[in-house]
ZASE-910228 format. One record per residue (C-alpha): residue in one letter; x, y, z. Coordinates in steps of 0.1 Angstrom, whole numbers, padded with zeros to 4 digits, always signed. Last residue first. Example, Ala and Ser with C-alpha at 12.3 -4.5 7.8 and 13.67 -1.06 7.14 Angstrom:
<sites>
S+0137-0011+0071
A+0123-0045+0078
</sites>
This chain:
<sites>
X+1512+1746+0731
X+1482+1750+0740
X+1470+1788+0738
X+1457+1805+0769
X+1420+1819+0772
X+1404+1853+0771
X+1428+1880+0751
X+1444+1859+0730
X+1411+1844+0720
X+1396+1881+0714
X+1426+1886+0692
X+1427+1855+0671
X+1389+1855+0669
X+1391+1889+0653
X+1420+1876+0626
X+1401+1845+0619
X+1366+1868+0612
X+1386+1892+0588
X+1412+1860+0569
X+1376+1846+0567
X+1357+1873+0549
X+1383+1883+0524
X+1390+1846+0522
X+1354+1842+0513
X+1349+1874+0493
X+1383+1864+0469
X+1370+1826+0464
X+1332+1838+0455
X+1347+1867+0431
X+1373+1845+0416
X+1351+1813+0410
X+1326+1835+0395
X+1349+1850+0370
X+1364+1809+0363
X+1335+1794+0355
X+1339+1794+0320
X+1374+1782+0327
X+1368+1750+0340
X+1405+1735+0333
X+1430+1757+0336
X+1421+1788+0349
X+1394+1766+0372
X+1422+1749+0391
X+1444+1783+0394
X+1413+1799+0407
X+1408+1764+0436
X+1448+1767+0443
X+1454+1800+0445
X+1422+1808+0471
X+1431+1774+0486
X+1468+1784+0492
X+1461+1823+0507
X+1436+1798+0532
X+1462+1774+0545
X+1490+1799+0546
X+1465+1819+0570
X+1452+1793+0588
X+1488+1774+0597
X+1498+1807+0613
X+1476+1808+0642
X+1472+1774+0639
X+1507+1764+0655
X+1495+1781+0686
X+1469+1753+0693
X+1435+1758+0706
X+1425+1724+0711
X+1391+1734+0693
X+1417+1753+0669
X+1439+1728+0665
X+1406+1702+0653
X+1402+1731+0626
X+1438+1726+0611
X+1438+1688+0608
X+1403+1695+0591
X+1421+1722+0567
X+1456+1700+0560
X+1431+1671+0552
X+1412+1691+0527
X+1444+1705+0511
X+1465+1673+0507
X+1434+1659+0489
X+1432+1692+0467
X+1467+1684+0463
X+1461+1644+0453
X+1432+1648+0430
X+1448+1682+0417
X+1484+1663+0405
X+1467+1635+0392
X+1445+1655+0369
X+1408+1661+0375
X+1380+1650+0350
X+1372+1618+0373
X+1371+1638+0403
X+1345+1663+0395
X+1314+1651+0419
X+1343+1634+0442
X+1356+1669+0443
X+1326+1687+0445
X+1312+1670+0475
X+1343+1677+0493
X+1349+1710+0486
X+1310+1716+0502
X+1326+1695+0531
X+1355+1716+0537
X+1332+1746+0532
X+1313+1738+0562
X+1345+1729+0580
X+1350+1763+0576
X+1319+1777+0591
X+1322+1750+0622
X+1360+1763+0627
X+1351+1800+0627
X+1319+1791+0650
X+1339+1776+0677
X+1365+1807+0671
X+1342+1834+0680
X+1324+1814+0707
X+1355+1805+0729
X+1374+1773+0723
X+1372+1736+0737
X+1388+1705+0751
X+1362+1681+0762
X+1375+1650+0772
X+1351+1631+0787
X+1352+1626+0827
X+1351+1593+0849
X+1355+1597+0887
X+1326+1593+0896
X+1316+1570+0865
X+1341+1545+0875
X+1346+1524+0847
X+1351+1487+0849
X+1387+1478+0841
X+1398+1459+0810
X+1421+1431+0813
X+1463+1435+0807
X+1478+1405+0791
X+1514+1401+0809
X+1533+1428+0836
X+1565+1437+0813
X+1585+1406+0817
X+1548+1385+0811
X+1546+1399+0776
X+1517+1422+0772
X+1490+1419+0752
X+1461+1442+0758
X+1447+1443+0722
X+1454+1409+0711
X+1488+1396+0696
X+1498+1400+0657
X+1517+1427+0659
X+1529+1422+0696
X+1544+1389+0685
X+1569+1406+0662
X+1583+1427+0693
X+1579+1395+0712
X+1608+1379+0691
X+1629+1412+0693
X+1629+1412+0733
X+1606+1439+0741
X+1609+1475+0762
X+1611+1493+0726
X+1580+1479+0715
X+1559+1493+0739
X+1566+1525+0723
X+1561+1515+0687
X+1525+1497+0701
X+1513+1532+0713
X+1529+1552+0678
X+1508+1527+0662
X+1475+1534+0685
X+1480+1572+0677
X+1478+1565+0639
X+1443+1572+0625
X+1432+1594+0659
X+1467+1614+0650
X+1453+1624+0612
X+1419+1638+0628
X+1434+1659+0656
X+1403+1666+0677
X+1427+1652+0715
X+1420+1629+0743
X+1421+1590+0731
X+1406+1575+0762
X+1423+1544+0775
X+1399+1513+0772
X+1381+1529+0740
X+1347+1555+0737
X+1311+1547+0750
X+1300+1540+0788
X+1270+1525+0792
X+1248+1531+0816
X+1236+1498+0832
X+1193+1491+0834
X+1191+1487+0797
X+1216+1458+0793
X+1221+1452+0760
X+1221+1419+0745
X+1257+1401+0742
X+1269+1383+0708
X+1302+1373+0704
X+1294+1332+0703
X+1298+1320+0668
X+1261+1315+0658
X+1247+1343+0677
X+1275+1370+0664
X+1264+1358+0628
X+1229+1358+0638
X+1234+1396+0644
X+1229+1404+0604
X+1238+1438+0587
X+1277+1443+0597
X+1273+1423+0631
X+1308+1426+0653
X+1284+1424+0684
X+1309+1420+0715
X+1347+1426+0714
X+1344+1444+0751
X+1304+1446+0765
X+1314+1424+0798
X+1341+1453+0806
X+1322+1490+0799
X+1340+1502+0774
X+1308+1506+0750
X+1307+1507+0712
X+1297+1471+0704
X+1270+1473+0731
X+1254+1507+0714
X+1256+1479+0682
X+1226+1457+0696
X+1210+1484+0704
X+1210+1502+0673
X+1197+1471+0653
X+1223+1449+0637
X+1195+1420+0623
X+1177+1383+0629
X+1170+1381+0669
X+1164+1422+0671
X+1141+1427+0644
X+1122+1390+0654
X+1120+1409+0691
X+1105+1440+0679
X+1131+1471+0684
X+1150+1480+0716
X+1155+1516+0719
X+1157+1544+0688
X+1173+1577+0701
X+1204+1563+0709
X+1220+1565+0677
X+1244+1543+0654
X+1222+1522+0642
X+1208+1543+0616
X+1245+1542+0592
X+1252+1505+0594
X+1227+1499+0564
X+1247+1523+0543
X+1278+1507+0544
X+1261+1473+0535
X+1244+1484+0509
X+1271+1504+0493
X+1294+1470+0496
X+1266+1447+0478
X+1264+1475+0451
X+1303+1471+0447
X+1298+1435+0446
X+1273+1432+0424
X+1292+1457+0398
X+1325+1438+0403
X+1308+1405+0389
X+1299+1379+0411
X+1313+1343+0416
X+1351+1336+0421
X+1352+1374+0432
X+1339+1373+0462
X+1366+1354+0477
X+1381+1390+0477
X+1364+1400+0504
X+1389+1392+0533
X+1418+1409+0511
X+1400+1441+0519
X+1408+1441+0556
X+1447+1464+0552
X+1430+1490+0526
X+1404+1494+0541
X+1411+1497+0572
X+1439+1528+0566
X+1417+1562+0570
X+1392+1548+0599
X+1356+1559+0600
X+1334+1587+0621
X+1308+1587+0597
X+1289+1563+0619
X+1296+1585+0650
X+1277+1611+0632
X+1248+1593+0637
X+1251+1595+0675
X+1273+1577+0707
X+1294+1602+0723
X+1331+1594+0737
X+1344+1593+0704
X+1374+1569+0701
X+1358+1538+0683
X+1359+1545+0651
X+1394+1557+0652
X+1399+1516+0667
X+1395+1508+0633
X+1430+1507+0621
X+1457+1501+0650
X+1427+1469+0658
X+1443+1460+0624
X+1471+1459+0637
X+1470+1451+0670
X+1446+1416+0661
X+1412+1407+0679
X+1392+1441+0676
X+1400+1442+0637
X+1397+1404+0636
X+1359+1411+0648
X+1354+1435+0616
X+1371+1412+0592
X+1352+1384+0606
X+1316+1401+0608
X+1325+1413+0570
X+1332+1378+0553
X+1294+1372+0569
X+1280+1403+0555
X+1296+1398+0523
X+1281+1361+0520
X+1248+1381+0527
X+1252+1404+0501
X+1267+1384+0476
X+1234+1361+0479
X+1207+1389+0474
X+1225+1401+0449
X+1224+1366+0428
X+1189+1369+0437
X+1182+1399+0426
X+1198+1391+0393
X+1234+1393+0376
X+1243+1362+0364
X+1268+1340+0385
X+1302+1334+0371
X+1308+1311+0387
X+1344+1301+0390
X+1362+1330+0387
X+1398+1329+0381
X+1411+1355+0357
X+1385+1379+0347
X+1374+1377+0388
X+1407+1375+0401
X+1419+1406+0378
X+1391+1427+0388
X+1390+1424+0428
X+1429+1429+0425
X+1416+1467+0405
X+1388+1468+0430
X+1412+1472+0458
X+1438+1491+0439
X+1415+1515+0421
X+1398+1526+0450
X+1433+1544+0464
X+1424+1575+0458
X+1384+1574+0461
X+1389+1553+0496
X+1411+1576+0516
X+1393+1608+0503
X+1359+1594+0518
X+1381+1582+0550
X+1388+1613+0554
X+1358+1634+0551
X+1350+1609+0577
X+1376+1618+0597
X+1365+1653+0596
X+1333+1645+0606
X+1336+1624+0640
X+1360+1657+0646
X+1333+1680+0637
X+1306+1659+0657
X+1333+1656+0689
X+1343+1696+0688
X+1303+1703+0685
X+1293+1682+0714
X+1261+1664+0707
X+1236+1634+0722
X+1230+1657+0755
X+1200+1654+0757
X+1172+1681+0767
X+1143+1668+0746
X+1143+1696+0720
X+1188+1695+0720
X+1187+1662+0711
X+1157+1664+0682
X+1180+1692+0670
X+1209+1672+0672
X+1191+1642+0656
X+1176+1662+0622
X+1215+1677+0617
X+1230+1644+0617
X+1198+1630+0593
X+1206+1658+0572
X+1242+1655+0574
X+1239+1618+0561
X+1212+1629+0534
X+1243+1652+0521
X+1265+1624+0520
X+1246+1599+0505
X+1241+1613+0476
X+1277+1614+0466
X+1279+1581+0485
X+1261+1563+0459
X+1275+1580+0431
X+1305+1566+0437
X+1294+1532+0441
</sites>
């Protein structure tokens, strides 16, 4: 599974890459840098979400399949075959419980905030849902072996990555009756009122024909893509726990037994005290804007360099993280997430990053040579001279950027 998204992840970027400049050809506007690198960010993320705490999921997957399975089925195609679409199906209901209960909706709804709809939407994935919807699969374990179902889960992740563009329309009819095709899942994405909690499909629709969420698109209404009340900022670790800090403040206006009901109500719940179950409202596309806070040239290219080299450090952390110690998995963690928390301040042009970026890069530099001192240290002369050029380089461009962005727009606070 690991190596699976290892591989992934560069074809993913491809593919991202490929559909901007097909975008940008034919005069659409499918892109905004802030959104992609934001849509990004969290799912470099949700990448380092899943690799350290991996063990726990698969680890309960484990024990009930040594312990209690009841099959036992052989591995074959078409044992696969069968975990995959009985993981499909468990997958539809942990993915339309996620739009149907706060707390899990508190999860997933990061997937949901861009405002865009394009590939890298699809990486754009929650830090916490895993770890609060993977009880649903462990059924699974009574009959196929870890193995199955981890290659079951791959091919299912992967699956969901094409349909998130606009570039393909409406596909042959048996495509569209039988599977998730990219118009079926532009309707799960929009705000627009009759296409709410609609088309929770992993690989197959039938599941949202058989128990009545389905809706076709309609091609002759734009649709509107984000959440219900726009989430308005490029801060990566707030998108995974704005919703929560929502609910805490409703909350406080409730009596203590609808404080518990809130948890487990619907998205829009309100008790009736405080103005009762609040519906959707159409959009009103006069009046309707997407957020768009941005920076000036110097510092839009800054943060698109650097996320760069987030997502090269990515790639060689889950290429090395088995031979890492505890202490590097979680601080080189730490660092990644500090650096795309840092990069969505600059697109929001926060003062705090003015001084976040420098500690931030003098602690990579000692962190990656102090890595390869200890444990790669044939490497370690090369690690020195790229590391010491590249925050040579960067602590030059950031410091220019600073100045000419002092100089041309105000700083938030």
């Amino acid at each position: 599974m690991d190596n699976i998204i290892l591989y992934a992840i560069p074809a993913f970027v491809f593919f991202v890459l490929l559909e901007a400049y097909y975008g940008y050809r034919a005069k659409k506007d499918y892109y905004r840098l802030n959104d992609t690198l934001t849509n990004l960010s969290l799912g470099i993320g949700s990448q380092l979400s899943s690799v350290l705490t991996k063990g726990v999921i698969f680890g309960f997957y484990i024990y009930i399949y040594n312990h209690f399975a009841v099959l036992k089925l052989p591995r074959t195609l078409w044992s696969f075959a069968l975990c995959l679409v009985l993981l499909d199906f468990l997958y539809y209901w942990a993915h339309r419980l996620s739009h149907e209960i706060n707390f899990l909706w508190g999860a997933h709804v990061a997937h949901h905030q861009s405002e865009e709809y394009n590939l890298s939407v699809a990486l754009r994935q929650s830090w916490l849902q895993n770890l609060l919807v993977s009880f649903i699969f462990l059924p699974l374990a009574l009959a196929f072996d870890p193995l199955t179902f981890g290659a079951a889960i791959g091919i299912d992740t992967l699956y969901q990555f094409w349909i998130h563009t606009r570039v393909i329309g409406k596909m042959h009819p048996l495509v569209e009756y039988f599977f998730n095709t990219p118009s079926h899942h532009r309707v799960h994405h929009a705000v627009n009122p009759k296409y709410i909690d609609k088309n929770h499909a992993g690989i197959f629709i039938i599941w949202d024909r058989m128990f009545g969420t389905f809706r076709v698109e309609d091609a002759a209404e734009e649709i509107t893509y984000g959440i219900t009340t726009q989430f308005k900022s490029w801060n990566p670790v707030w998108a995974n726990l704005h919703y929560y800090a929502e609910i805490g403040e409703k909350m406080k206006q409730m009596k203590w037994r609808d404080r518990l009901r809130m948890v487990f109500a619907r998205p829009g719940w309100l008790p009736d005290y405080l103005g009762g179950f609040q519906p959707v409202k159409e959009v009103d596309r006069n009046a309707y804007e997407k957020y768009d806070a941005d920076t000036t040239g110097g510092f839009r290219a800054y943060g698109a360099v650097q996320f760069a080299i987030v997502l090269v450090g990515l790639l060689a952390y889950l290429d090395d993280f088995a031979a890492m110690t505890t202490f590097y998995k979680w601080f080189f963690a730490s660092m990644m997430v500090i650096s795309i928390l840092i990069i969505g301040g600059i697109f929001e042009r926060r003062k705090w990053t003015v001084w976040a970026e420098v500690v931030r890069l003098m602690l990579v530099l000692a962190t990656v040579n102090s890595f390869y001192y200890y444990w790669h240290n044939g490497w370690l002369l090369k690690i020195e001279i790229i590391s010491l050029v590249s925050f040579a380089v960067s602590m030059v461009w950031f410091t220019i950027s600073v100045s000419r962005h002092a100089q041309e727009r105000e700083w938030s606070a």
